[in-house]
MDTraj code that builds the backbone (N, CA, C; nanometers):
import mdtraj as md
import numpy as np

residues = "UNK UNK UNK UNK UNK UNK UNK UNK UNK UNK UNK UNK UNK UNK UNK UNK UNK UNK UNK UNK UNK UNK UNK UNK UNK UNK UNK UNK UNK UNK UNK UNK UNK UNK UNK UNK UNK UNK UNK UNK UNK UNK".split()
xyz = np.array([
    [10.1739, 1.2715, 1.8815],
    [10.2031, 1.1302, 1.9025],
    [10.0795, 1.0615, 1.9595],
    [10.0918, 0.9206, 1.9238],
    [9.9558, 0.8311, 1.9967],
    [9.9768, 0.7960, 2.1188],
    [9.9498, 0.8878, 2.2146],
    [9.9948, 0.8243, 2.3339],
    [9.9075, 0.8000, 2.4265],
    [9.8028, 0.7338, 2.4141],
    [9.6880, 0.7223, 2.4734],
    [9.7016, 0.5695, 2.5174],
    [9.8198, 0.4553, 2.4880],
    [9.8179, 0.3523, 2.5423],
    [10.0158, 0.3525, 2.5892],
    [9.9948, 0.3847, 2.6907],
    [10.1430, 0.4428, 2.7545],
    [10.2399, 0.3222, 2.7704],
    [10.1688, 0.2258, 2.7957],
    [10.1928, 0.1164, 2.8694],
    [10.3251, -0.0116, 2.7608],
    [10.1924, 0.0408, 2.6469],
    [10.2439, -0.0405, 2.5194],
    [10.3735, 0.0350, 2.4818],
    [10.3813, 0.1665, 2.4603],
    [10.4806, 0.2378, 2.4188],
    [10.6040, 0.2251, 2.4736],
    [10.5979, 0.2051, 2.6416],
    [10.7351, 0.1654, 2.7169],
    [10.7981, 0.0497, 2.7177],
    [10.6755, -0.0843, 2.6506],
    [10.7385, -0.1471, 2.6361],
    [10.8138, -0.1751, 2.5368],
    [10.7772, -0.1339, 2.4169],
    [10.8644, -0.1034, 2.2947],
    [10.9835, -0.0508, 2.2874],
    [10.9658, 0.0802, 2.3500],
    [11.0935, 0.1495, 2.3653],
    [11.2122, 0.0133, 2.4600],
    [11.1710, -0.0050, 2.5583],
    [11.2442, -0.1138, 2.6405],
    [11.2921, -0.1768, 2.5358],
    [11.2454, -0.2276, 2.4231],
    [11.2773, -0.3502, 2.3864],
    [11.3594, -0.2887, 2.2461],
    [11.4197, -0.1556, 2.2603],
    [11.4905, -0.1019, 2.1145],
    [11.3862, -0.0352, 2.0246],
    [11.2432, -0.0749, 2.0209],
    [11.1980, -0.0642, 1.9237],
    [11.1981, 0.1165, 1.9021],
    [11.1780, 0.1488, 1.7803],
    [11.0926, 0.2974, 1.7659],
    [10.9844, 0.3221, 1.7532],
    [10.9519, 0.4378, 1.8483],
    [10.7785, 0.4599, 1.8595],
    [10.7853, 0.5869, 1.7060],
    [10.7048, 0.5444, 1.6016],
    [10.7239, 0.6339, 1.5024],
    [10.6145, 0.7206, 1.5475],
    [10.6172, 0.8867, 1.5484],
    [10.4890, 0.9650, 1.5426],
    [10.4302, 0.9851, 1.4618],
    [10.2606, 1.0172, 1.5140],
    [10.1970, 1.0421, 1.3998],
    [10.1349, 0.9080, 1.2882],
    [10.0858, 0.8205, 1.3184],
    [10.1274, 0.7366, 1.2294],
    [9.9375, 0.6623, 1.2707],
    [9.9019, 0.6283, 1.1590],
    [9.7627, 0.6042, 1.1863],
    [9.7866, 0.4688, 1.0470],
    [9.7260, 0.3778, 1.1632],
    [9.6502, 0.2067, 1.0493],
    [9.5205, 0.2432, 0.9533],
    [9.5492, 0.2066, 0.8393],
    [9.4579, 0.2166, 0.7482],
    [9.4239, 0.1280, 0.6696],
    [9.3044, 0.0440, 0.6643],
    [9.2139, -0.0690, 0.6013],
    [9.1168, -0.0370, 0.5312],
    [9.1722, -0.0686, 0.3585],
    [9.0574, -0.0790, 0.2446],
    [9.0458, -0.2039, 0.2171],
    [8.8921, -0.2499, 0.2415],
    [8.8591, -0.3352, 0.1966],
    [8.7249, -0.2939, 0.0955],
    [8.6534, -0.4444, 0.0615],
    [8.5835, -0.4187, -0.0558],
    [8.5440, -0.3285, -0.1120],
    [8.4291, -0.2202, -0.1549],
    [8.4074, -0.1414, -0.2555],
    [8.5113, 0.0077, -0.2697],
    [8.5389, -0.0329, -0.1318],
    [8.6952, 0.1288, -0.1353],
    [8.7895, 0.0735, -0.1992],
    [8.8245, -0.0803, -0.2044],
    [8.9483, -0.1269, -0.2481],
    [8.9629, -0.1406, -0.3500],
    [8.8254, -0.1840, -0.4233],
    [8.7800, -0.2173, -0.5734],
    [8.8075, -0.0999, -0.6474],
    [8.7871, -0.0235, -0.5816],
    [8.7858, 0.1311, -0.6264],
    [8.8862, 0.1945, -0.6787],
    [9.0314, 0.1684, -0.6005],
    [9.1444, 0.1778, -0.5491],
    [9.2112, 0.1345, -0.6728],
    [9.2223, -0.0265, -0.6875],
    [9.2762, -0.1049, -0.7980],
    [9.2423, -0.0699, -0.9257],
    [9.0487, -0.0224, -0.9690],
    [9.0209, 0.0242, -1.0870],
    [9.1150, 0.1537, -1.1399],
    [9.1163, 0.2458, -1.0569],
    [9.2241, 0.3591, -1.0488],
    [9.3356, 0.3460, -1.0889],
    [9.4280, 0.2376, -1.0061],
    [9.5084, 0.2504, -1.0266],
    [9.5429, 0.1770, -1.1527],
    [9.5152, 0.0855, -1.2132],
    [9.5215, 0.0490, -1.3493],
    [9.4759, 0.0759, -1.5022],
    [9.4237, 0.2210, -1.3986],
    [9.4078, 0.3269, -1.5888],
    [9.5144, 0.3830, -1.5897],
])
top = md.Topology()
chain = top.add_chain()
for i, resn in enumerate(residues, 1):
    res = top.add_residue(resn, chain, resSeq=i)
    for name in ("N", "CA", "C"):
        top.add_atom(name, md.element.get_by_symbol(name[0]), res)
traj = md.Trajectory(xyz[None], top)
């Protein structure tokens, strides 16, 4: 789990939310993305 910002996590939980584990943000932008779309439309 990401638990390196504790603070944020309790407040979530407080508020219902679910802390999902494991779970990492991921951003493609330009020539990875271009990349991405060429791919995926063969």
């Amino acid at each position: 789990m990401l638990d390196w910002n504790q603070n944020a996590i309790d407040f979530y939980e407080k508020m219902g939310a679910p802390v999902l584990p494991d779970w990492r943000i991921v951003r493609m932008t330009g020539d990875a993305l271009e990349q991405l779309a060429a791919s995926a439309a063969k």
